[in-house]
PDB file with one MODEL, atoms N, CA, C and O in Angstrom:
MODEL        1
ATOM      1  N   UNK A   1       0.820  -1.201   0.000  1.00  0.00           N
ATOM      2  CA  UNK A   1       0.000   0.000   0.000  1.00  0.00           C
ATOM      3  C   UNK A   1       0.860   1.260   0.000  1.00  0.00           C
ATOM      4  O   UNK A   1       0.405   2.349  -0.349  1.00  0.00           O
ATOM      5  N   UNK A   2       2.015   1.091   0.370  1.00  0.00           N
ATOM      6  CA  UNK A   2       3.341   2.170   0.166  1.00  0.00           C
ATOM      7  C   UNK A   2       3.285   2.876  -0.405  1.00  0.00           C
ATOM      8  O   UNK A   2       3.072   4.085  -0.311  1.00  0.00           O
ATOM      9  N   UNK A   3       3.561   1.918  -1.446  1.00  0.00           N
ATOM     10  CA  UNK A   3       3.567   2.324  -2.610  1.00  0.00           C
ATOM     11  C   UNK A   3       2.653   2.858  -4.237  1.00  0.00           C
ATOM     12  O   UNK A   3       2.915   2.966  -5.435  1.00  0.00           O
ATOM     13  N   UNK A   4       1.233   3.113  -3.101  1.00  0.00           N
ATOM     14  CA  UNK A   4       0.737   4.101  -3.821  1.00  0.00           C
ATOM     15  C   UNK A   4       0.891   5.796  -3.572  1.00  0.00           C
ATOM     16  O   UNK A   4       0.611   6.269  -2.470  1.00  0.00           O
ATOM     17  N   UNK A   5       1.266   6.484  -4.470  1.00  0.00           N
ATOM     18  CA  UNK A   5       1.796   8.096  -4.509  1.00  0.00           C
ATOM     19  C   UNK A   5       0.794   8.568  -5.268  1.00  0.00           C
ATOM     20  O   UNK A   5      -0.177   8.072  -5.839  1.00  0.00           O
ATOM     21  N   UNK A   6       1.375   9.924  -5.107  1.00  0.00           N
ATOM     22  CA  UNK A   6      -0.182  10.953  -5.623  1.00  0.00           C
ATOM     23  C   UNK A   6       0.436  10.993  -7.064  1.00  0.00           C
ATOM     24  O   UNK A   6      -0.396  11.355  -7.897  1.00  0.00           O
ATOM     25  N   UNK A   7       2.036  10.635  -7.725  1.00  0.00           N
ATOM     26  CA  UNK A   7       1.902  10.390  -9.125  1.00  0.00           C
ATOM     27  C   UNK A   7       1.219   9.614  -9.816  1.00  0.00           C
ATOM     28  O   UNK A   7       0.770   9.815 -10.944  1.00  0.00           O
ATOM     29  N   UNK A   8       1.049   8.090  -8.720  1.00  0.00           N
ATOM     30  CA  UNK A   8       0.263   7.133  -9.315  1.00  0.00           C
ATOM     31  C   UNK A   8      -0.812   7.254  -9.536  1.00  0.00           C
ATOM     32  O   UNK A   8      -1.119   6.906 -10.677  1.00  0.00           O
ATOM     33  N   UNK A   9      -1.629   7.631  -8.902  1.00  0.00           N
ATOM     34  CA  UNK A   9      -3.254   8.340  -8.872  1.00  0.00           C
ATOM     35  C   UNK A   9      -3.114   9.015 -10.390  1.00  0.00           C
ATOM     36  O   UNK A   9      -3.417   8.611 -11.512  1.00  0.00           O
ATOM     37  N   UNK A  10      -2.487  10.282  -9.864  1.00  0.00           N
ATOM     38  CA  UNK A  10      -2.653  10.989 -11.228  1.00  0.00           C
ATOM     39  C   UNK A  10      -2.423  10.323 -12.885  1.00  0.00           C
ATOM     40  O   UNK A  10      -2.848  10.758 -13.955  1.00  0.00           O
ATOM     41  N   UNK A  11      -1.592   9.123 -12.590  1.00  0.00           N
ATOM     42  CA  UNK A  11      -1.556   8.232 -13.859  1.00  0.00           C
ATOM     43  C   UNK A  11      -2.902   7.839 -13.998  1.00  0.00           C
ATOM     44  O   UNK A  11      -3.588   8.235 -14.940  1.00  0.00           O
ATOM     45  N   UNK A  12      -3.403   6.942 -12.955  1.00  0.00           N
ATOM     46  CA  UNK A  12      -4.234   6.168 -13.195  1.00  0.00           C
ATOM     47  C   UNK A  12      -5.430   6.977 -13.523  1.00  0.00           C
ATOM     48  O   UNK A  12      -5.964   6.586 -14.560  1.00  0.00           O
ATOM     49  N   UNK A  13      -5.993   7.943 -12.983  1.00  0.00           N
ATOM     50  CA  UNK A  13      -6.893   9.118 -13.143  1.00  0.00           C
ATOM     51  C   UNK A  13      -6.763   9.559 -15.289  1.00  0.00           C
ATOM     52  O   UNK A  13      -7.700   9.795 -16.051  1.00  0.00           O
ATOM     53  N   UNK A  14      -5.804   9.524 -15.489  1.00  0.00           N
ATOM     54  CA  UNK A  14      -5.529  10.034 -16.657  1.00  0.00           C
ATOM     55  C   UNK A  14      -5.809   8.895 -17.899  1.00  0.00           C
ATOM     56  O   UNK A  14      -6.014   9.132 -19.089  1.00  0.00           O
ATOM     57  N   UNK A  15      -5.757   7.780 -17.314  1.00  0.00           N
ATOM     58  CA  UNK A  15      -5.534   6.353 -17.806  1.00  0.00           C
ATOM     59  C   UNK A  15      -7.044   6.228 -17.910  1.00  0.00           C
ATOM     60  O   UNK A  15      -7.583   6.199 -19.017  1.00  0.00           O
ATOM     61  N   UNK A  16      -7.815   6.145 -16.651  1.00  0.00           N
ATOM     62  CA  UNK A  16      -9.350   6.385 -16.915  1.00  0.00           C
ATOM     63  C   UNK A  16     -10.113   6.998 -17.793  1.00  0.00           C
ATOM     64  O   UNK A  16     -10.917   6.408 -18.514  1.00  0.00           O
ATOM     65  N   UNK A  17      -9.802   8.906 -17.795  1.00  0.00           N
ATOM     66  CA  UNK A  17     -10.126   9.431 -18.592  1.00  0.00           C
ATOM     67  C   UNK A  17      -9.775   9.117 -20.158  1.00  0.00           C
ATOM     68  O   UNK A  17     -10.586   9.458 -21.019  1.00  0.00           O
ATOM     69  N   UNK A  18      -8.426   8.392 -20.550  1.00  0.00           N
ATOM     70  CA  UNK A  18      -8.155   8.462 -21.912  1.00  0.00           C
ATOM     71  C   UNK A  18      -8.979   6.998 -22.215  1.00  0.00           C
ATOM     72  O   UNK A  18      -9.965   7.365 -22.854  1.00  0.00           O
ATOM     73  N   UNK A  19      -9.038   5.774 -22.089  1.00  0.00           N
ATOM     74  CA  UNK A  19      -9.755   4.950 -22.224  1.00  0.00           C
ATOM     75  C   UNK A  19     -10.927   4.717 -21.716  1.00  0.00           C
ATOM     76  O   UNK A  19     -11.489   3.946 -22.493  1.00  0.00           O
ATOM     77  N   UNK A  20     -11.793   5.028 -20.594  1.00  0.00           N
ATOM     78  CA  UNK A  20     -12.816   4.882 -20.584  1.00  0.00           C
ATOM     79  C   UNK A  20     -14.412   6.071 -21.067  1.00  0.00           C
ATOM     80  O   UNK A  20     -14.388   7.139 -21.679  1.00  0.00           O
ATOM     81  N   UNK A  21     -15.524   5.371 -20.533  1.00  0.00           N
ATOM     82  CA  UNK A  21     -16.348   5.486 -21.252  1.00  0.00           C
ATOM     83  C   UNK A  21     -17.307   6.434 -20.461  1.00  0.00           C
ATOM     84  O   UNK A  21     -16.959   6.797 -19.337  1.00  0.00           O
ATOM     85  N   UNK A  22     -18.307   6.787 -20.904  1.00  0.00           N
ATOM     86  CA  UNK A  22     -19.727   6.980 -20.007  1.00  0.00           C
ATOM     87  C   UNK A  22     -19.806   7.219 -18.415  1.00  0.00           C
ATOM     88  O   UNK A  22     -19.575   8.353 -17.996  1.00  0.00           O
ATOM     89  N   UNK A  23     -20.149   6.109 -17.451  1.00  0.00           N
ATOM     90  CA  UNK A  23     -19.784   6.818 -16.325  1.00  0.00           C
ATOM     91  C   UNK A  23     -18.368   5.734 -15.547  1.00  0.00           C
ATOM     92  O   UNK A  23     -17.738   5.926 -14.507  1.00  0.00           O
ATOM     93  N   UNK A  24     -18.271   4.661 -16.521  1.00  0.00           N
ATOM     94  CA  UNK A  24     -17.446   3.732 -15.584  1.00  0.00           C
ATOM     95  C   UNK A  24     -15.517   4.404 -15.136  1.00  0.00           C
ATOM     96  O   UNK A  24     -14.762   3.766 -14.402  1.00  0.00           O
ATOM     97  N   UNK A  25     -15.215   5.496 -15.678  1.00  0.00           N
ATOM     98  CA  UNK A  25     -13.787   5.941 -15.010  1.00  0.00           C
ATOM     99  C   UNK A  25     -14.285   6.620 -13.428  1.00  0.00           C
ATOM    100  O   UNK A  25     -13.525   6.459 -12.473  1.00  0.00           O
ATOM    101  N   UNK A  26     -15.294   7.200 -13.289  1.00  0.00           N
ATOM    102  CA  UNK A  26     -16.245   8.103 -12.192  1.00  0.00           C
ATOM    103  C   UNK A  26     -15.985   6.795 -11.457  1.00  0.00           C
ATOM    104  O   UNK A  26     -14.991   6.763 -10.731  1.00  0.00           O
ATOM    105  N   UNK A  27     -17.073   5.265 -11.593  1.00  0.00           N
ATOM    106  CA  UNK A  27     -17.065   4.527 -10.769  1.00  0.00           C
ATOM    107  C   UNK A  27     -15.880   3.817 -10.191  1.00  0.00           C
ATOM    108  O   UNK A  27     -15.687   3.347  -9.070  1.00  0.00           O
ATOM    109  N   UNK A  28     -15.042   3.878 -11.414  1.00  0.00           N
ATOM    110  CA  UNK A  28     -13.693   3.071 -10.821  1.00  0.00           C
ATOM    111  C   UNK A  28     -12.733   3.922 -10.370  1.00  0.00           C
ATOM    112  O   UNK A  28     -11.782   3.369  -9.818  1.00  0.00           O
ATOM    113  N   UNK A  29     -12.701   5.341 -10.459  1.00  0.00           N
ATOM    114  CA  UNK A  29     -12.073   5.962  -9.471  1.00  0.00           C
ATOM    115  C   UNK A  29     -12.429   6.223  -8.001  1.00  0.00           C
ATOM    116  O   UNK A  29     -11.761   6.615  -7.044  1.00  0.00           O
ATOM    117  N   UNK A  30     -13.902   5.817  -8.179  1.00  0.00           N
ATOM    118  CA  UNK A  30     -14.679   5.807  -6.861  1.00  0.00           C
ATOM    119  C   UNK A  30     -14.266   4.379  -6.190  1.00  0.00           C
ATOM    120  O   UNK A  30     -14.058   4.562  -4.991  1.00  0.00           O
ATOM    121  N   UNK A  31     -14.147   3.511  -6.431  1.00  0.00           N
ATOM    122  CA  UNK A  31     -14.183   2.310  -5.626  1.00  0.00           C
ATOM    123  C   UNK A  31     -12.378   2.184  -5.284  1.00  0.00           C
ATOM    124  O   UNK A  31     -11.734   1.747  -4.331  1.00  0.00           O
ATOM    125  N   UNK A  32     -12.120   2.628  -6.216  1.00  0.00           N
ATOM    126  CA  UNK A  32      -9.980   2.739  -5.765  1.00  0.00           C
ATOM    127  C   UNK A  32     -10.370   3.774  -4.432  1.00  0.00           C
ATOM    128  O   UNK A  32     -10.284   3.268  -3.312  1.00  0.00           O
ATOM    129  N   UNK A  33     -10.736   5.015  -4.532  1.00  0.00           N
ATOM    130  CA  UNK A  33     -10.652   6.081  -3.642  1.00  0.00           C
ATOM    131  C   UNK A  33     -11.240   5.438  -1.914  1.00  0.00           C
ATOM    132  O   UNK A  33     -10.695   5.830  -0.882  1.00  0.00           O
ATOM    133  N   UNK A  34     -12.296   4.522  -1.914  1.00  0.00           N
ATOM    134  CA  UNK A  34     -13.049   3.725  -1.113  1.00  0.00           C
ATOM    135  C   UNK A  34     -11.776   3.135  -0.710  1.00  0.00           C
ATOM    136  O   UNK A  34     -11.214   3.567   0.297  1.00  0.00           O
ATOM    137  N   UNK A  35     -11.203   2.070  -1.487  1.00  0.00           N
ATOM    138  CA  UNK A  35     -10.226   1.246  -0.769  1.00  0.00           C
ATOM    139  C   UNK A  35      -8.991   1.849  -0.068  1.00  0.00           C
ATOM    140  O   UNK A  35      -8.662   1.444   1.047  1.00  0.00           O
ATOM    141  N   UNK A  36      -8.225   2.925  -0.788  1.00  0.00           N
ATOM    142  CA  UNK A  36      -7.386   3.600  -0.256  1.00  0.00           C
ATOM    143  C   UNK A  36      -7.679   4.448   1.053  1.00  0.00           C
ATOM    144  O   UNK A  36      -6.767   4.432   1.880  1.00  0.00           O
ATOM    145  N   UNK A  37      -8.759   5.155   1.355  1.00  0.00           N
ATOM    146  CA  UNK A  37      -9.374   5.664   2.197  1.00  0.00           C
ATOM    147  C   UNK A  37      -9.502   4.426   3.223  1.00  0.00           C
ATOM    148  O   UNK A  37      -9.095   4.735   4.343  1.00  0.00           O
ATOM    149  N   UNK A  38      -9.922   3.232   3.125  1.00  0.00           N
ATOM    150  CA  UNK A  38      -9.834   1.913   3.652  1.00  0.00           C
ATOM    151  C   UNK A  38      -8.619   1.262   4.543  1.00  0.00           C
ATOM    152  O   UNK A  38      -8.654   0.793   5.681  1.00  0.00           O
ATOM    153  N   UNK A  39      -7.262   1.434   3.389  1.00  0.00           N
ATOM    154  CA  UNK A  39      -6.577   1.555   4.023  1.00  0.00           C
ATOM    155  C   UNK A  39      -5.959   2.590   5.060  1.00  0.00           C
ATOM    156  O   UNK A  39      -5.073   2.369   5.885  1.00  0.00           O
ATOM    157  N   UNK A  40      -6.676   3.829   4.804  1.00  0.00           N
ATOM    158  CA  UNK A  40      -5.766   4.667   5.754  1.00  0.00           C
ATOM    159  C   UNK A  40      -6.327   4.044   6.915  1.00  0.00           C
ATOM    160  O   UNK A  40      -5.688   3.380   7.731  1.00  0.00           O
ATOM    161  N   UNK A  41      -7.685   4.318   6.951  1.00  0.00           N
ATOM    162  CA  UNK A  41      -8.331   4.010   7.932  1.00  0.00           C
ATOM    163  C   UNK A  41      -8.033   2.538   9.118  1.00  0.00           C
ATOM    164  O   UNK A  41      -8.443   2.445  10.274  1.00  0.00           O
ATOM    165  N   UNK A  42      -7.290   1.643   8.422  1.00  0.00           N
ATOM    166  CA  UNK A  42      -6.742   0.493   9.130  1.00  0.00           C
ATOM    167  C   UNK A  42      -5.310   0.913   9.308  1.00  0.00           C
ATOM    168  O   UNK A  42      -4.597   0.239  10.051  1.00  0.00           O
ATOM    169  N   UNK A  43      -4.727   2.189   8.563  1.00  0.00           N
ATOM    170  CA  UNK A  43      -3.100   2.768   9.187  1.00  0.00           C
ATOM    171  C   UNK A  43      -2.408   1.518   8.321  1.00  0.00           C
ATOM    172  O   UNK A  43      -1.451   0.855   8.721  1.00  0.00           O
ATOM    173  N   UNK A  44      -3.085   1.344   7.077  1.00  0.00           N
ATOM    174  CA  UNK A  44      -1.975   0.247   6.135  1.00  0.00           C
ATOM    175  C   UNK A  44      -0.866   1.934   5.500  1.00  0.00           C
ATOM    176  O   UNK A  44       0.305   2.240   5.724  1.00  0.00           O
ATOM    177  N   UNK A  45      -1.557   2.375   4.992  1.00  0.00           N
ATOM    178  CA  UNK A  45      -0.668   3.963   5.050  1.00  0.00           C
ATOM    179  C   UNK A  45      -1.112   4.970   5.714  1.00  0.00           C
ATOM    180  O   UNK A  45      -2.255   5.013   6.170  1.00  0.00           O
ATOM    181  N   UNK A  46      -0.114   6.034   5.855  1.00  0.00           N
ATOM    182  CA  UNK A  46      -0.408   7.459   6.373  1.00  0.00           C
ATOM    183  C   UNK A  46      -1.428   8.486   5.956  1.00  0.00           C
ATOM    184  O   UNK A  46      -2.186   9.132   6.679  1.00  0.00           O
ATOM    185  N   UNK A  47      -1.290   8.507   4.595  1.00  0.00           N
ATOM    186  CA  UNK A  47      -1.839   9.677   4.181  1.00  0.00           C
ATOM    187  C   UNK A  47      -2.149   9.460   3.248  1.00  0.00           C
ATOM    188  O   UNK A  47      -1.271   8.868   2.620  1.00  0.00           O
ATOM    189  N   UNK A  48      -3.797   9.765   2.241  1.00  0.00           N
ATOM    190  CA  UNK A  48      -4.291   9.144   0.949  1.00  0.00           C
ATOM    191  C   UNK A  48      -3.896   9.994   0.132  1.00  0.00           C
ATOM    192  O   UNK A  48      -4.316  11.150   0.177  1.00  0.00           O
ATOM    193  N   UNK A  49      -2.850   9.505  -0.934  1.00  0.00           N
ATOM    194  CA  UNK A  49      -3.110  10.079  -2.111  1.00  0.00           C
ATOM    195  C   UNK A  49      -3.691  10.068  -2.997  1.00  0.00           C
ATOM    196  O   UNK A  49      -3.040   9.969  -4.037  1.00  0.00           O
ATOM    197  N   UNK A  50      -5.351  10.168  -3.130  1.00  0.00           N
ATOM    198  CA  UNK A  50      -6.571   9.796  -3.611  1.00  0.00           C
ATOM    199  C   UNK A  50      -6.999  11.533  -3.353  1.00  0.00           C
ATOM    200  O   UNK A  50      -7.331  12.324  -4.237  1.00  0.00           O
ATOM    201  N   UNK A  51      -6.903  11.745  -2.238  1.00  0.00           N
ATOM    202  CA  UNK A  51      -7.200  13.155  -1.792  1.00  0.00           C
ATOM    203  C   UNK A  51      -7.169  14.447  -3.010  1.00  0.00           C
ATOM    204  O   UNK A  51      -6.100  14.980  -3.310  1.00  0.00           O
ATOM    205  N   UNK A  52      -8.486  14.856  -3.651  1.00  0.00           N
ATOM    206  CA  UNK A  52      -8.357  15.968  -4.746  1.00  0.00           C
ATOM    207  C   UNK A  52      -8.580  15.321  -6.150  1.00  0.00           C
ATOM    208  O   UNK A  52      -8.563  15.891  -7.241  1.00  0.00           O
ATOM    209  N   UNK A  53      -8.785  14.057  -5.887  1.00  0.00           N
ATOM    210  CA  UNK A  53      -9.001  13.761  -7.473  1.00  0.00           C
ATOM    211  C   UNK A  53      -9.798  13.632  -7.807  1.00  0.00           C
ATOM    212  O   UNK A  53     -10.282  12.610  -7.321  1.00  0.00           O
ATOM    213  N   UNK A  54     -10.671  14.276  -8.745  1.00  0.00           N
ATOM    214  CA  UNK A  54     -12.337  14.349  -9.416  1.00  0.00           C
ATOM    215  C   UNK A  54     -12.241  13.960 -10.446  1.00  0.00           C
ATOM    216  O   UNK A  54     -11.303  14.444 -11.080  1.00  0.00           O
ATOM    217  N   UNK A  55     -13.009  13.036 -11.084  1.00  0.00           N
ATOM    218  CA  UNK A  55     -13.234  12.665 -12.717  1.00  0.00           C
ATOM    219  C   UNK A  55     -15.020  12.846 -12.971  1.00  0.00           C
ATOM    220  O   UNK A  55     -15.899  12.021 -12.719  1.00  0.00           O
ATOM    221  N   UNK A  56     -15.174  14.480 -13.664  1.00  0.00           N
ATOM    222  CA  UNK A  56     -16.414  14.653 -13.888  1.00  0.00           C
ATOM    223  C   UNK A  56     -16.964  14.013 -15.343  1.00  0.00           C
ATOM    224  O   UNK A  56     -16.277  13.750 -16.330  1.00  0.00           O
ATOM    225  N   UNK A  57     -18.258  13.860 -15.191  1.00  0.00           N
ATOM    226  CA  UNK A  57     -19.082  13.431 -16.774  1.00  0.00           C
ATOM    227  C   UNK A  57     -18.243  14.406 -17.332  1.00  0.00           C
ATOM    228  O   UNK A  57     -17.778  15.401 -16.775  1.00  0.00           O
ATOM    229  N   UNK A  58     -18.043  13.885 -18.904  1.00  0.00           N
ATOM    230  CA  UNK A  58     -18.296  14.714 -20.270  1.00  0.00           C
ATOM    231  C   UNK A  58     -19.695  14.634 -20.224  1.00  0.00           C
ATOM    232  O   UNK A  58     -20.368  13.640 -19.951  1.00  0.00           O
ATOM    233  N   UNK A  59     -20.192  16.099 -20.602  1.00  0.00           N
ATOM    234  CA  UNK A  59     -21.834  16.179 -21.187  1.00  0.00           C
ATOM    235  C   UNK A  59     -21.962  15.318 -22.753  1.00  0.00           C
ATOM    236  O   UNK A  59     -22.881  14.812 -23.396  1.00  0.00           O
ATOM    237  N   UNK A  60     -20.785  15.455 -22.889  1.00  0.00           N
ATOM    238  CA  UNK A  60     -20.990  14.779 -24.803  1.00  0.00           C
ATOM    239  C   UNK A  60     -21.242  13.086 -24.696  1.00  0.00           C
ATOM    240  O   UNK A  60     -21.587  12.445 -25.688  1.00  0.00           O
ATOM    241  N   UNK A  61     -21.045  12.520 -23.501  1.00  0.00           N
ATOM    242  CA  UNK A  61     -21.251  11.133 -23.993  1.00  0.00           C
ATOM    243  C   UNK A  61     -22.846  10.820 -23.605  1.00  0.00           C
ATOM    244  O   UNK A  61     -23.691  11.406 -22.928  1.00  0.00           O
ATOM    245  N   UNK A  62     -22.813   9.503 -24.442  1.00  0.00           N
ATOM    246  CA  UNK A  62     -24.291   9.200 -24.520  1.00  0.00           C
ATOM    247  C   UNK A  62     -24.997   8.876 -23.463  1.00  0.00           C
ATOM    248  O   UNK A  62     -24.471   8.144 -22.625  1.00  0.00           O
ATOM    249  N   UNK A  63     -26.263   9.322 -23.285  1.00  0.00           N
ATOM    250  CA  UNK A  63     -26.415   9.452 -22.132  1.00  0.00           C
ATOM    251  C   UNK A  63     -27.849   7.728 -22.448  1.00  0.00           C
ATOM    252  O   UNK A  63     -28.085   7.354 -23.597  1.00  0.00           O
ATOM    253  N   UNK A  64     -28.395   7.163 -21.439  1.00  0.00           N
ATOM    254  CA  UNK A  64     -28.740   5.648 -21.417  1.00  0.00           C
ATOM    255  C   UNK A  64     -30.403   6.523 -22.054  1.00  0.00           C
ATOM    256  O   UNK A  64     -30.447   7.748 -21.936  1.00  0.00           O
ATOM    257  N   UNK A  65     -31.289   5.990 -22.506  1.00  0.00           N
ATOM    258  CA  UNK A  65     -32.161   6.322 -23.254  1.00  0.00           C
ATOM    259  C   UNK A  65     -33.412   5.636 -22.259  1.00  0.00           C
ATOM    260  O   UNK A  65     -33.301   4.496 -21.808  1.00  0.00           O
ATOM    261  N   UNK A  66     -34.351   6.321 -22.052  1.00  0.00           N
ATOM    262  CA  UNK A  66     -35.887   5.999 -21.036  1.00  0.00           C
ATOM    263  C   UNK A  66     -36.784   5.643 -22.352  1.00  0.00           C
ATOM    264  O   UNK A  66     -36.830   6.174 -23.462  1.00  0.00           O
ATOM    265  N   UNK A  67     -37.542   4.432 -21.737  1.00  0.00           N
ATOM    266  CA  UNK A  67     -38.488   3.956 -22.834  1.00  0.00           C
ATOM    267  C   UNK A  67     -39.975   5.211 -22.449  1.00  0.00           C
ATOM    268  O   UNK A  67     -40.400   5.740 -21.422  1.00  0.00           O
ATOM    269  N   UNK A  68     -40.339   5.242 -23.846  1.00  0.00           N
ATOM    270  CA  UNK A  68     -41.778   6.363 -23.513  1.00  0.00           C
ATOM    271  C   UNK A  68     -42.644   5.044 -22.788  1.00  0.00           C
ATOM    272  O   UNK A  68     -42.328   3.867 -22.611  1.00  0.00           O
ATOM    273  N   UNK A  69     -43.884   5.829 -22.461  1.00  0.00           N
ATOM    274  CA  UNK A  69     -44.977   5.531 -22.043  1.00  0.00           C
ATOM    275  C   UNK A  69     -45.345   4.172 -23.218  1.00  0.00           C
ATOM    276  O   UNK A  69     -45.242   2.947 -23.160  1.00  0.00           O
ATOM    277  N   UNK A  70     -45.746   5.013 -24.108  1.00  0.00           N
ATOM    278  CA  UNK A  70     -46.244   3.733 -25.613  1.00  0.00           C
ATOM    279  C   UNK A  70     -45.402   2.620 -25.874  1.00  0.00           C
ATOM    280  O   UNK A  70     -45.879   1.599 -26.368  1.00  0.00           O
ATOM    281  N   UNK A  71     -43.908   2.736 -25.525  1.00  0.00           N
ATOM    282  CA  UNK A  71     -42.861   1.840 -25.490  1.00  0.00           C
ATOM    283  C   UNK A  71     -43.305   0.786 -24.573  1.00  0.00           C
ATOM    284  O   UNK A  71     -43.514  -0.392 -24.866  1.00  0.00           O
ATOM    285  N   UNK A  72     -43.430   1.373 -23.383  1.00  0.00           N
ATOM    286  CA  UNK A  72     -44.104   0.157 -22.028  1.00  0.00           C
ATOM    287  C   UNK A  72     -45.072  -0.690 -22.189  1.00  0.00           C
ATOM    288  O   UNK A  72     -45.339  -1.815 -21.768  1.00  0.00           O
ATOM    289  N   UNK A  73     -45.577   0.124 -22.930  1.00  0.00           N
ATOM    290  CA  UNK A  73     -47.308  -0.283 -23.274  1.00  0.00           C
ATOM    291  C   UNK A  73     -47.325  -1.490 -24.420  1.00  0.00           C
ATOM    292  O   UNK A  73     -48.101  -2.435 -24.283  1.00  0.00           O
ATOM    293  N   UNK A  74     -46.276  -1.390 -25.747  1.00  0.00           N
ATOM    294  CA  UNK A  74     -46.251  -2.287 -26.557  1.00  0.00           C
ATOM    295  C   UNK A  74     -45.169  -3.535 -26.235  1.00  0.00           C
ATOM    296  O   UNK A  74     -45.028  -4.557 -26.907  1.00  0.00           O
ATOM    297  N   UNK A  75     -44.307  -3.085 -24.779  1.00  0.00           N
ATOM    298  CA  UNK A  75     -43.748  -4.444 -24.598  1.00  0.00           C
ATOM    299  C   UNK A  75     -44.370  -4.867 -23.620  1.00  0.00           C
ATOM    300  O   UNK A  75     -43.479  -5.435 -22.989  1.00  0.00           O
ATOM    301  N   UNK A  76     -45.670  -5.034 -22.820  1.00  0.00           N
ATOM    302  CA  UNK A  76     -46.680  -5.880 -22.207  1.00  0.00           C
ATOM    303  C   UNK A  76     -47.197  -6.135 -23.032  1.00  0.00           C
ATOM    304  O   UNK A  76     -47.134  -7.364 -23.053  1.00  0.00           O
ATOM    305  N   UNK A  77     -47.917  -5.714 -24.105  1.00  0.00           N
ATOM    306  CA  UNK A  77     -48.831  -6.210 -24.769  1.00  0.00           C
ATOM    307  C   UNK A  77     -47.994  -7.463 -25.685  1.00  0.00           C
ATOM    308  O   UNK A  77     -48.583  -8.376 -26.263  1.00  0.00           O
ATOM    309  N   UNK A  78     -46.701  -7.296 -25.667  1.00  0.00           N
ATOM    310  CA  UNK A  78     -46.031  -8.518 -26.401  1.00  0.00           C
ATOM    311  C   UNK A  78     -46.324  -9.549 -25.693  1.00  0.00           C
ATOM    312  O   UNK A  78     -46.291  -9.426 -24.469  1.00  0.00           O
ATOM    313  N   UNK A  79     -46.751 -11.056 -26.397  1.00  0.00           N
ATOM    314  CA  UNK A  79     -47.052 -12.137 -26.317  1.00  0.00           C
ATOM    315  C   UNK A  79     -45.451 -12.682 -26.274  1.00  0.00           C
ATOM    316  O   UNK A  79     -44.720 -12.210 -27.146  1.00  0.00           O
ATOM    317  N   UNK A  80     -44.933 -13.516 -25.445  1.00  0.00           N
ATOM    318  CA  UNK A  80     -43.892 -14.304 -25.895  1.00  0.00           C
ATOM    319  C   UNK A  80     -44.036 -16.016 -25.637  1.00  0.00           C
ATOM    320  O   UNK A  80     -44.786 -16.378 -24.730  1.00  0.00           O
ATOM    321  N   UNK A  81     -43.471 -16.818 -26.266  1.00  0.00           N
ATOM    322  CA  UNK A  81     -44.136 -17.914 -26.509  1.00  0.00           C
ATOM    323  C   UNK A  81     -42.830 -18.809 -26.315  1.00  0.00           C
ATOM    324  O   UNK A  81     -42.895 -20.031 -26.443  1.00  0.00           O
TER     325      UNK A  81
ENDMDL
END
């Protein structure tokens, strides 16, 4: 656990943003930030270098699509067999 530094973060933070997608760099910087915070909290290290790092939405990616009302309506009325 040492041997995570606030360069590494900032790699990995950057690594997120250049390959990922939609909201999953948000979630997986969230669940690293959880564990590291985890460890401080058990004193596996001193001090989180997780501390300050935000990965906000792009507004440009696609956002998940809500079925209308009539949409709902014609997949009950589907028969499946």
């Amino acid at each position: 656990m040492t041997q995570i530094t606030v360069d590494m973060v900032a790699a990995y933070v950057e690594y997120l943003k250049e390959n990922g997608t939609g909201d999953g760099p948000k979630i997986y910087l969230r669940m690293f930030k959880r564990m590291v915070t985890a460890a401080v909290d058990k004193d596996l290290i001193k001090k989180n270098p997780c501390r300050g790092f935000v990965l906000k939405n792009n507004n440009m990616t696609l956002q998940k699509e809500i079925l209308l009302p009539e949409e709902i309506q014609q997949l009950v009325a589907t028969h499946f067999t």
